[in-house]
C-alpha positions in Angstrom: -22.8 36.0 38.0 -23.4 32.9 40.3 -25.5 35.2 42.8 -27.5 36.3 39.9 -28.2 32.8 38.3 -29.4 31.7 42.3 -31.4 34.4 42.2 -33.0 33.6 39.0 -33.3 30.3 39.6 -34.8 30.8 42.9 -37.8 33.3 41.4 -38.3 30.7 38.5 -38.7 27.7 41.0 -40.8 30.0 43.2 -42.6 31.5 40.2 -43.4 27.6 38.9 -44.4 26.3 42.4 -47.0 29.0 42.5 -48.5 28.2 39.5 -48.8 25.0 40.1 -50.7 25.1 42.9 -53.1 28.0 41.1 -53.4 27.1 38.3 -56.2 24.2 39.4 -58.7 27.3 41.1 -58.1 29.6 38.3 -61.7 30.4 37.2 -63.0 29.1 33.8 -62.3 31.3 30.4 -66.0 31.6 29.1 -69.3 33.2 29.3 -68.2 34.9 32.5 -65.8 36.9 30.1 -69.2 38.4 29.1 -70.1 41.4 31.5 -73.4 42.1 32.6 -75.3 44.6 30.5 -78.2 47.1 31.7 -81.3 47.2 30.5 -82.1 50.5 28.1 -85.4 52.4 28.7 -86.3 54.3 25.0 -89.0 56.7 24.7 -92.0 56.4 22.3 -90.0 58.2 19.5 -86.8 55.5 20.4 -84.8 58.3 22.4 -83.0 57.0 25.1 -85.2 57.4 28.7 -82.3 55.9 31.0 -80.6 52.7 32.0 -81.6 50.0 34.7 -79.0 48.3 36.6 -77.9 47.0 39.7 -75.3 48.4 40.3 -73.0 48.7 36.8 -74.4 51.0 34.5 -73.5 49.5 31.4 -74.8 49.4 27.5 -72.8 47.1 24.9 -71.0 49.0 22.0 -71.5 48.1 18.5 -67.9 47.4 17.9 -68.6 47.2 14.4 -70.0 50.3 13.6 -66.7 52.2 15.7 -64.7 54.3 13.8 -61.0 52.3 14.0 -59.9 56.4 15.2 -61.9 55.4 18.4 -60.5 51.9 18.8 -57.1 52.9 17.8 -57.5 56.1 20.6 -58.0 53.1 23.6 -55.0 50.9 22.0 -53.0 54.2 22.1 -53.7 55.0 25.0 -53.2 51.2 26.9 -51.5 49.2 24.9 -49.8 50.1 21.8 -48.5 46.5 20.8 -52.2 44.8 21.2 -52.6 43.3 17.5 -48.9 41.7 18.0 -48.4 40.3 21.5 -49.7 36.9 22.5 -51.7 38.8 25.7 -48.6 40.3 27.4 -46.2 42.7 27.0 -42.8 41.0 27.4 -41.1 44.2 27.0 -43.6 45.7 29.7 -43.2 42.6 32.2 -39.4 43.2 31.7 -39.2 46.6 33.0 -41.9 45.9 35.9 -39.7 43.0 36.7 -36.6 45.1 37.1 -38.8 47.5 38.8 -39.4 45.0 41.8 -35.6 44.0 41.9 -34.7 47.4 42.4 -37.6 48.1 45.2 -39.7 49.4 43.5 -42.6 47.2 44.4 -45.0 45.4 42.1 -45.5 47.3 38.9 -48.8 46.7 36.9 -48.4 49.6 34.6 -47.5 47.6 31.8 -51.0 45.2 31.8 -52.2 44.5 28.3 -55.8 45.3 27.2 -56.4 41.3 27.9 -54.5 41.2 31.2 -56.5 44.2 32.4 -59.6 42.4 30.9 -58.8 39.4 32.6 -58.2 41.1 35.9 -61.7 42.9 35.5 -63.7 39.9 34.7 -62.5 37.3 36.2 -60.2 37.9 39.1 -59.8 40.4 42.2 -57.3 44.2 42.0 -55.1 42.6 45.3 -52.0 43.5 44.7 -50.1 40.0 45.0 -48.2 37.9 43.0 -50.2 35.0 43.3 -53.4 37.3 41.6 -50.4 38.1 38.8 -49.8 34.7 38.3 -53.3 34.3 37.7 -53.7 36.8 35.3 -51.3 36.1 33.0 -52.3 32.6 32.9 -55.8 34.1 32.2 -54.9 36.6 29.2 -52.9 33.2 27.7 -56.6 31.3 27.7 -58.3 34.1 26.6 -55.8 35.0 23.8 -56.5 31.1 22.6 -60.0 31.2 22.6 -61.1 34.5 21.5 -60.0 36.7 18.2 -58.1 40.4 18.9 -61.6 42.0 17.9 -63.6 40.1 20.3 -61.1 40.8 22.9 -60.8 44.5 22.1 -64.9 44.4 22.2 -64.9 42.7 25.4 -62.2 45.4 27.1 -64.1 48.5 25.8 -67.3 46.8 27.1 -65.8 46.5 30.7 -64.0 49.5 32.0 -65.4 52.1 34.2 -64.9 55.8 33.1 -66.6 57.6 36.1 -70.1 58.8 36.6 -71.7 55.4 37.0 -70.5 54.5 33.1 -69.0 51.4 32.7 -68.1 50.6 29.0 -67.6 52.7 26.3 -71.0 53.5 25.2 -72.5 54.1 28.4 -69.7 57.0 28.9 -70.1 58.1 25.4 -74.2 59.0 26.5 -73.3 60.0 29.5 -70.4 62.6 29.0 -71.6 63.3 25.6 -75.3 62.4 24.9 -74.4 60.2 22.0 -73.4 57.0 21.0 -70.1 55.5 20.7 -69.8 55.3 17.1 -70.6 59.1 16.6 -68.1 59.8 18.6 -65.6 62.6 17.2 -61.9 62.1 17.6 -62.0 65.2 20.1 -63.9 63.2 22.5 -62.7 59.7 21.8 -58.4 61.0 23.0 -60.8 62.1 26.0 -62.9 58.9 26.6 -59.5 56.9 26.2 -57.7 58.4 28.8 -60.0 58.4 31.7 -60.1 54.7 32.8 -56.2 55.6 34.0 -58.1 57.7 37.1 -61.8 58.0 36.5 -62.4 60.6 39.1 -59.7 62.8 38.3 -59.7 62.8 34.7 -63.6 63.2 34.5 -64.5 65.7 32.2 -67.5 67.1 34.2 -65.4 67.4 37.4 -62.6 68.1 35.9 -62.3 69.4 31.9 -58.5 70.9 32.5 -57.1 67.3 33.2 -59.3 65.6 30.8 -58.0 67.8 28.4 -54.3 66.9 29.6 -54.5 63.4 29.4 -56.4 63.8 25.9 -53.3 65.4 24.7 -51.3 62.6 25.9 -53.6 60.4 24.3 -53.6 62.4 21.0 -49.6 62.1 21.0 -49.6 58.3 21.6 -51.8 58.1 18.3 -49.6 60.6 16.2 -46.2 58.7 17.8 -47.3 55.2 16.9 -48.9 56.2 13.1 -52.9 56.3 13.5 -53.5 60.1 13.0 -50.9 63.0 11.8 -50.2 65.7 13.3 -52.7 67.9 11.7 -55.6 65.7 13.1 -54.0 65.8 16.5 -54.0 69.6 16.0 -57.6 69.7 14.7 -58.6 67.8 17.4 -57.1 69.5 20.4 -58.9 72.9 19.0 -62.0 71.2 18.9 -64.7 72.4 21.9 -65.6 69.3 23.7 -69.4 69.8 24.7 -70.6 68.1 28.0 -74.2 66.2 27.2 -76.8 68.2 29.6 -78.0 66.6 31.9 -81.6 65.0 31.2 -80.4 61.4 31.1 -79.4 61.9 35.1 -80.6 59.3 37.2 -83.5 61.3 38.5 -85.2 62.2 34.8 -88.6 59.7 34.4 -86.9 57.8 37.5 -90.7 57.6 38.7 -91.6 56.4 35.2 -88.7 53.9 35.2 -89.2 52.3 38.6 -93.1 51.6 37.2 -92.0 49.9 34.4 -88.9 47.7 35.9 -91.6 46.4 38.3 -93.5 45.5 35.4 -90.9 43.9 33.8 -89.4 42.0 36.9 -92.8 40.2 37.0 -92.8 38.9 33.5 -89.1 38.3 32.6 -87.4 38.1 36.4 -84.8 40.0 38.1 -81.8 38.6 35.9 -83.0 39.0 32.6 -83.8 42.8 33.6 -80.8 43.7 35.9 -78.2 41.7 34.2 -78.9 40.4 30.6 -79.0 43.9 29.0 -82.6 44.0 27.3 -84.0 47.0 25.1 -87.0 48.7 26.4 -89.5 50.8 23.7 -92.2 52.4 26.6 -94.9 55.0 25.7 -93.3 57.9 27.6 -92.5 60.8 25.3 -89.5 62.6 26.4 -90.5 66.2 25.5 -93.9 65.7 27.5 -91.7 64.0 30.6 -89.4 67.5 30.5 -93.0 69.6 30.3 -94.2 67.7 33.5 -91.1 67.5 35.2 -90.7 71.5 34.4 -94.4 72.1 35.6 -94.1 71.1 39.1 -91.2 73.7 39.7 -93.6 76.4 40.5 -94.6 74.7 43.5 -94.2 76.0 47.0 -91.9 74.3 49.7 -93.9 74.6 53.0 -91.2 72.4 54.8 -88.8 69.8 54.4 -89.2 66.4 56.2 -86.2 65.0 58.2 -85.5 62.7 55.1 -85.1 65.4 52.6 -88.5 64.9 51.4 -90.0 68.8 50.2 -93.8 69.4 51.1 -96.0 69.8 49.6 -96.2 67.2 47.2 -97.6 66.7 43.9 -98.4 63.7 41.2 -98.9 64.0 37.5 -99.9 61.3 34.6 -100.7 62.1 31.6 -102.0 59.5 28.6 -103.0 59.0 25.5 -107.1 58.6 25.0 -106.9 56.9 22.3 -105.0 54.4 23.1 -104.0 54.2 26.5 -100.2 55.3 26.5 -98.4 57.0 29.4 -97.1 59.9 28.0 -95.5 61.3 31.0 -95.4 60.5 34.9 -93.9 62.2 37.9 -94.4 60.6 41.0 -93.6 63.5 42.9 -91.0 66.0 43.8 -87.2 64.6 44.4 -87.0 60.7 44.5 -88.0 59.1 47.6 -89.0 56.2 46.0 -92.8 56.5 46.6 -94.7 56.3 43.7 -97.6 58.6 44.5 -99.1 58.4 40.8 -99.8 55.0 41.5 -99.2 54.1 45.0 -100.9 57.1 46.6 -104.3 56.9 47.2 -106.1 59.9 47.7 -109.2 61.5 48.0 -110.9 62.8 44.3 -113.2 65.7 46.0 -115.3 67.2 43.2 -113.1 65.6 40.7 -115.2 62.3 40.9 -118.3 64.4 40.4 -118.5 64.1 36.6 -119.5 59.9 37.4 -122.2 61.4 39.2 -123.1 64.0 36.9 -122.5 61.1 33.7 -124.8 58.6 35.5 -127.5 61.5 36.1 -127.8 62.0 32.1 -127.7 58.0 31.2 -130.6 58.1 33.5 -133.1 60.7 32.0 -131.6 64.1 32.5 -130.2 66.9 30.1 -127.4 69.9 30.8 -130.7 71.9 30.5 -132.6 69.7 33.4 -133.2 72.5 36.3 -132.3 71.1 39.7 -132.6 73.4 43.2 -129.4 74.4 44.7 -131.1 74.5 48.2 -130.3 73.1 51.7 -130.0 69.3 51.9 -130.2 67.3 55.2 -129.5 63.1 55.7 -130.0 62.3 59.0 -127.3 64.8 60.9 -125.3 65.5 57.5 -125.6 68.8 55.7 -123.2 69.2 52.7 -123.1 72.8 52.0 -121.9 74.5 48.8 -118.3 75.9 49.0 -119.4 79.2 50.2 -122.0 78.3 51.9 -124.5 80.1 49.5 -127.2 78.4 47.4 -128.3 79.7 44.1 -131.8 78.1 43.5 -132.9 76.5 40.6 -129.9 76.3 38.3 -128.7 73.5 35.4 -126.9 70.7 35.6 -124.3 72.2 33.3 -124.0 75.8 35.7 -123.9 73.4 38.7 -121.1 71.5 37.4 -119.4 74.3 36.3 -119.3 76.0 40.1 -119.2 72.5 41.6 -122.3 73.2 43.6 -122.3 70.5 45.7 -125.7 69.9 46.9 -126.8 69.1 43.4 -124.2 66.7 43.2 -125.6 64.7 46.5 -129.1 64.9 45.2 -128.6 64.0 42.1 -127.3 61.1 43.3 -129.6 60.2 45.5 -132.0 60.5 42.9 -130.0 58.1 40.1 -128.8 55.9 43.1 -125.1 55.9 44.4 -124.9 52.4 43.6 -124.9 53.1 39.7 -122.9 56.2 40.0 -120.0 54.0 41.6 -120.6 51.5 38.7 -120.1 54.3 36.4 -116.7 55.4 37.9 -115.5 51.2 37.9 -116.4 51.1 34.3 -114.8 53.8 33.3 -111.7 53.1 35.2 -111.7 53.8 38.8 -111.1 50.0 40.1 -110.5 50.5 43.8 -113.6 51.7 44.5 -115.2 50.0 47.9 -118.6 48.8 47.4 -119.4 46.0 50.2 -119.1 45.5 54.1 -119.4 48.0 56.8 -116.8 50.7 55.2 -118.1 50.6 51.5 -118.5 53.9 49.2 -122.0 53.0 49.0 -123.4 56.2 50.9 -123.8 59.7 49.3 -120.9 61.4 50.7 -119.2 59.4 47.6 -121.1 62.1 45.2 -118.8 64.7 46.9 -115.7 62.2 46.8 -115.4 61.0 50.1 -113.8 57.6 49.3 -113.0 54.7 51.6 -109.8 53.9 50.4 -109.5 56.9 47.4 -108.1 56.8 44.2 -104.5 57.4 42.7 -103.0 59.9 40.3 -103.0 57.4 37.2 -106.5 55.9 38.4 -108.4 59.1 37.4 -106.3 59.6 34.4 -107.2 56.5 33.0 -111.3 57.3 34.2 -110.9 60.8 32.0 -109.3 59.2 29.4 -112.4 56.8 28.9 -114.7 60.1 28.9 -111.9 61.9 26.6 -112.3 59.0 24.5 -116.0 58.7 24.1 -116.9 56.2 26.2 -113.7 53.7 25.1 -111.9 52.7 27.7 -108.2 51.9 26.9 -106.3 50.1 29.8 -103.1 52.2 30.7 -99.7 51.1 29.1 -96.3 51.6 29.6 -94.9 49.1 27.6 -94.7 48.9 23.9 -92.4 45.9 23.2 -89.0 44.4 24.9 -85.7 43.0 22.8 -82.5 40.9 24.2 -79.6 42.3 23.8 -79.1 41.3 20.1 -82.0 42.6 18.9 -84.4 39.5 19.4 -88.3 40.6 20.1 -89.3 39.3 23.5 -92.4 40.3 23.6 -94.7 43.2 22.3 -97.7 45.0 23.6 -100.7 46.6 21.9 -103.5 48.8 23.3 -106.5 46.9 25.1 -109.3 48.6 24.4 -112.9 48.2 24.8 -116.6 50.5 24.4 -117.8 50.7 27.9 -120.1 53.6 27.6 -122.5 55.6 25.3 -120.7 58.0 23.5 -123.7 60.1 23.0 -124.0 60.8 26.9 -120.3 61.1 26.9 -120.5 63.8 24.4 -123.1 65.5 26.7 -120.8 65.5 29.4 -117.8 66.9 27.8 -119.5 69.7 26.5 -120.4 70.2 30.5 -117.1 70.1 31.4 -115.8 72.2 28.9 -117.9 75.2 30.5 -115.7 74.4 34.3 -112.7 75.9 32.2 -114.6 78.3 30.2 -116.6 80.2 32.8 -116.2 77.7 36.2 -113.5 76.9 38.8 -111.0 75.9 36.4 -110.4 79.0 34.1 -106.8 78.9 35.5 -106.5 76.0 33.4 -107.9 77.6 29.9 -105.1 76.5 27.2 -106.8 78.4 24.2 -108.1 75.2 22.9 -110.9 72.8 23.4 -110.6 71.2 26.3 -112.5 69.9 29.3 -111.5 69.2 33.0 -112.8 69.4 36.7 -111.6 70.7 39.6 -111.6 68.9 43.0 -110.3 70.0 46.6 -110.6 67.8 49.7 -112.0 69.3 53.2 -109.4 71.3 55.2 -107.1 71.9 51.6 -106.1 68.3 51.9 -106.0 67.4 48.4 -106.2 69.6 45.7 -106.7 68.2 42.0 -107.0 69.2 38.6 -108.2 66.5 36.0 -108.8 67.8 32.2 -108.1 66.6 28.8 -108.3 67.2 25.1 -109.0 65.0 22.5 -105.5 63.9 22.4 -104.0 64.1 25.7 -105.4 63.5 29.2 -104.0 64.5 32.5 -104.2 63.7 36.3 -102.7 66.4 38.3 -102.6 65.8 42.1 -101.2 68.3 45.2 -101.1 67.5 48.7 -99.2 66.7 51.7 -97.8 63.2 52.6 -98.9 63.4 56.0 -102.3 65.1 55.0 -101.8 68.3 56.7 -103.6 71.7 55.2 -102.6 72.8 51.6 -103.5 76.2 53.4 -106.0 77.4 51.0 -105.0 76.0 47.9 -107.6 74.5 46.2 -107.8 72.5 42.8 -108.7 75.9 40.7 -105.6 77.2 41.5 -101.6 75.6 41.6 -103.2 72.2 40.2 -104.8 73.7 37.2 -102.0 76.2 36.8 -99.7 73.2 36.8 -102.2 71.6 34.1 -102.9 74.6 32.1 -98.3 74.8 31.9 -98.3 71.1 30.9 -100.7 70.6 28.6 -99.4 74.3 26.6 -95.6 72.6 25.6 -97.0 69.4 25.9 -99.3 70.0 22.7 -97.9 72.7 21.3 -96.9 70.6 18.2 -100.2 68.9 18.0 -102.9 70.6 15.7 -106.2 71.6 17.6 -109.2 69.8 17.3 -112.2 69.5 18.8 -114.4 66.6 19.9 -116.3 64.6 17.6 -119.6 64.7 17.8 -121.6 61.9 17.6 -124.5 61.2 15.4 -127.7 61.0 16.8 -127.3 64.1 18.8 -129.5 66.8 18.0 -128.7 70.7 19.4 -131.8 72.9 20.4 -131.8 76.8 21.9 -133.1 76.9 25.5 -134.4 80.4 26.9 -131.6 81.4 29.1 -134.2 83.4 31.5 -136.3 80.3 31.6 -134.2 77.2 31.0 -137.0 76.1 28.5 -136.1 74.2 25.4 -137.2 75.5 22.2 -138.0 72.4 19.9 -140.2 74.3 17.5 -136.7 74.5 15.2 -136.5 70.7 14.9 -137.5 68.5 11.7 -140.1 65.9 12.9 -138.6 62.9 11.0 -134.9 63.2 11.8 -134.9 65.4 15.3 -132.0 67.4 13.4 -132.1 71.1 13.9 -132.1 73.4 11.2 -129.7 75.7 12.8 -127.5 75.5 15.2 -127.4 77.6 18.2 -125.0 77.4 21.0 -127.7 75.6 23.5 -127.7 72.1 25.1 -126.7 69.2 23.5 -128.9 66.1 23.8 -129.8 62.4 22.7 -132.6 62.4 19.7 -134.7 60.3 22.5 -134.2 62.6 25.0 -134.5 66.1 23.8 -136.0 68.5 26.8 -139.4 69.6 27.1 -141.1 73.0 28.1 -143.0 70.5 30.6 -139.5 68.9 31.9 -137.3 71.6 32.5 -140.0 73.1 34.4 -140.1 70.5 36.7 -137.6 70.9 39.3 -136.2 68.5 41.1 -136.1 68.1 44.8 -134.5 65.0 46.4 -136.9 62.4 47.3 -137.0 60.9 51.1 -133.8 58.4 51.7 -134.5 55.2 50.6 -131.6 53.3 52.5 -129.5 54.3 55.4 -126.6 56.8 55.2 -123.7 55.8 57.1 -122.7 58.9 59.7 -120.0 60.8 58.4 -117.1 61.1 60.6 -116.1 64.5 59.5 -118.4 67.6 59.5 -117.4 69.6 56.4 -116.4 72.9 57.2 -117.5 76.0 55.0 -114.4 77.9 53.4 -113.3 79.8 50.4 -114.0 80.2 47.0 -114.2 76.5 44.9 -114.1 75.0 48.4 -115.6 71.7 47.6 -116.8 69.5 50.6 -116.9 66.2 51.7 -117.5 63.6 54.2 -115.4 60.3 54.8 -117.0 57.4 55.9 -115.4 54.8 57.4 
């Protein structure tokens, strides 16, 4: 008895000595309690996109709206005598106390919710006494400043259950696609008893031990009066369905990575990582999975030595009408690099419809004949993709066959100084246009760029066309919350007329005919729509840019280190990929057409001859009587028997062209050529 009393004696005096001299570092019982929280990314519609974090992916619960069978499953499960104890377990520290008298070593398996909160927010997992010590003084201070709920709240908002989840409703999206106050009492028992081993009791790794411990769970809650046994029952039968898997880290991850930067810059690194803010974007979920689903068909020529598949490909898609990114993929895995709007590549004929759009603000029509014939500036000879020239042809057949010649001389004729105003104002802002390297030379017409242009770049350009001539700055944003629901701040479209609509009108109708009868009929979707083609010298870059009147999209394809697409040109896997896009991507969204704007007048021109037949039209309103399926064109500006038979042939050069440094080579069909200057 004496032996025992020394002994007890001796642990009390050791146990008070300790405290004493750790009880003046123990941290502070406050804000710190309160985890860090990660930001949620929600679609347009206010799904759920994915988290951003750190390195905790975590999302408060409502504890309010929790069904007391989930709070009373995590009580079951860790500590059954919660709502009565003072924060610990007396009859638990007994037995882990006789547990280390008899050699067992130091057992923890009888921490309280608030010790176990304690020891996750404020302290180390060593496995000392001093750290014990610490912890039960802890759970004392937080017992005496915060209520059971809060505490409770606080628990279920800290613990990791696999998978990256930490808290109870990240795990309840992740395992389950849902959040934590739908969950069912099934999958509650289940949630509950992972934190004991998050890797082996992971449902998705491992169903036949989550289902164990759920039973052990369920019994808990039938042993200590929360459910009978005929729930228990009910719920073990119940099939426990895994959520699938779009929420994964690599869903939108391009998408997300745009926007954190964006938000980084306005509300800092913190407030996004750590401070748990709501984020409502633009994206659409359903048009993310088409994109995402549309790049599969892609070949894999080789794999670089960081996992990297080649070749690789870009799509954005937005919104006309008001600038929204409805869907971006910045290419294929997640490397990180951004090539919707990092890469800049070159357009090829896809930047022809600036050139073709300046061409009719300055005097010519669809119907305007122009010769297809051989064009030489100083020692540079574009040539047509097949190396054929057709003649005398129409601005509308040369854009649909993206003859190229016509292209260069028609701006040469307009200038290439307001064709590379008309791309800037419609959208295309890294244009070059001073010093020695500048865009200013006609190999431009044929998109040869000096620096090029990115994915989302020539989105936003075709969106301003799409949208007749109304240019809406690209958004990603729509508004941002704190974690309690406070408004932060919140974005509307900014928007501004930049160009006639009537040309613009005249243009579409153009480049309607490249998917109707020209290189993009890969990329016919059974609905109005209009688009262009483009592929870079040697296969380099191969794009498809088209829209409708509701959607607008950029696809690019290419390698990262610029090597040969072998062949593959923007009429085929870019407008495939476009044409598979743009079908799920509208296929809720009633067709339409464009608008037509007033003030345009329709006349039937002689398809042998190219002439314009005006004797139809009323003399006081230039309205036809009838409407034929001919050219399209401004009541000032109607074409003339005496102007379409005036063919145009390029006048002599009026400033010096830079040398190209790159012959273009003749190749296949919708081979489109260019040179870059440098």
């Amino acid at each position: 008895m004496f032996i025992l009393l020394a002994v007890f004696v001796t642990i009390t005096g050791s146990l008070l000595g300790i405290a004493t001299a750790t009880i003046k570092a123990l941290p502070s019982v406050g804000d710190n309690m309160r985890p860090h929280i990660s930001t949620q990314v929600y679609d347009v519609k206010g799904r759920l996109i994915g988290i951003v974090n750190t390195d905790e992916n975590r999302v408060p619960v409502k504890f309010n709206k929790l069904p007391n069978y989930v709070k009373n499953a995590f009580i079951a499960s860790e500590d059954v005598r919660f709502y009565s104890h003072f924060g610990l377990d007396i009859r638990g520290m007994t037995r882990a106390a006789w547990s280390n008298l008899t050699g067992a070593g130091l057992y923890e398996g009888a921490s309280t919710i608030t010790q176990q909160l304690a020891r996750n927010t404020l302290l180390t997992h060593d496995r000392t006494l001093k750290r014990k010590i610490k912890e039960i003084i802890l759970s004392i201070q937080i017992e005496q400043k915060y209520t059971k709920d809060e505490i409770l709240e606080m628990y279920l908002n800290q613990i990791y259950f696999g998978k990256g989840a930490y808290g109870l409703q990240s795990a309840a999206q992740i395992y389950f696609g849902k959040n934590a106050e739908d969950l069912t009492l099934a999958e509650a028992s289940m949630l509950a008893g992972i934190p004991r081993s998050p890797n082996y009791y992971s449902p998705s790794t491992n169903m036949k031990a989550a289902k164990e411990v759920q039973n052990i769970v369920l019994d808990q809650l039938v042993k200590y009066n929360y459910i009978s046994a005929e729930q228990a029952q009910q719920a073990r039968g119940e099939e426990i369905v895994l959520a699938s898997n779009h929420s994964n880290d690599s869903f939108a991850s391009y998408f997300i990575e745009y926007i954190t930067q964006q938000l980084v810059d306005r509300y800092g690194a913190e407030q996004v990582f750590k401070a748990g803010v709501k984020v409502y974007t633009t994206l659409d979920i359903d048009a993310q999975k088409a994109a995402e689903q549309a790049i599969k068909q892609i070949p894999t020529y080789r794999t670089d030595t960081n996992g990297t598949k080649q070749p690789q490909v870009s799509i954005v898609a937005i919104d006309p009408n008001n600038g929204y990114i409805k869907a971006m993929v910045g290419g294929r895995g997640d490397d990180h690099f951004n090539r919707a709007v990092m890469a800049e590549r070159q357009p090829g004929s896809s930047f022809k419809p600036f050139v073709y759009l300046t061409a009719l603000e300055n005097g010519f029509s669809a119907a305007t004949y122009v010769s297809d014939s051989p064009i030489s500036i100083d020692d540079w000879s574009p040539s047509n993709y097949d190396g054929k020239y057709r003649g005398t042809i129409t601005l509308r057949q040369a854009i649909e066959k993206s003859i190229n010649t016509i292209a260069v001389k028609l701006a040469q004729k307009v200038g290439i100084d307001k064709v590379l105003r008309t791309a800037q104002t419609l959208g295309l802002t890294g244009l070059s246009t001073s010093g020695p390297a500048s865009d200013l030379n006609l190999a431009s017409a044929l998109g040869g760029l000096t620096n090029g242009v990115t994915p989302l770049q020539m989105a936003s350009a075709y969106a301003t066309i799409a949208n007749m001539g109304i240019k809406s700055e690209p958004m990603a944003i729509l508004k941002v919350e704190d974690r309690n629901g406070k408004l932060l701040g919140e974005f509307a479209p900014n928007q501004q007329a930049v160009y006639n609509p009537k040309t613009i009108y005249i243009l579409i109708d153009m480049m309607k005919g490249v998917i109707a009868r020209g290189t993009g009929t890969a990329a016919d979707i059974g609905r109005p729509a209009a688009g262009k083609t483009g592929t870079t010298s040697n296969y380099v870059d191969a794009w498809f840019v088209g829209f409708t009147p509701d959607l607008v999209c950029s696809v690019w394809m290419g390698q990262d280190n610029n090597a040969s697409l072998q062949g593959i040109t923007g009429g085929d896997t870019p407008a495939m990929i476009w044409h598979d896009f743009m079908k799920e991507a509208l296929k809720d969204i009633p067709v339409r057409d464009f608008l037509k704007p007033e003030g345009l007048v329709s006349a039937e021109t002689n398809p042998n001859a190219g002439i314009i037949d005006t004797s139809e039209l009323n003399n006081d309103d230039r309205n036809p009587k009838h409407l034929t399926t001919a050219e399209q064109a401004r009541e000032n500006n109607v074409p003339s028997e005496r102007t379409q038979q005036t063919h145009y042939s390029p006048p002599k050069r009026e400033r010096p062209i830079p040398k190209p440094t790159e012959q273009p080579k003749q190749s296949e069909q919708e081979r489109e050529i260019y040179s870059q200057t440098k």
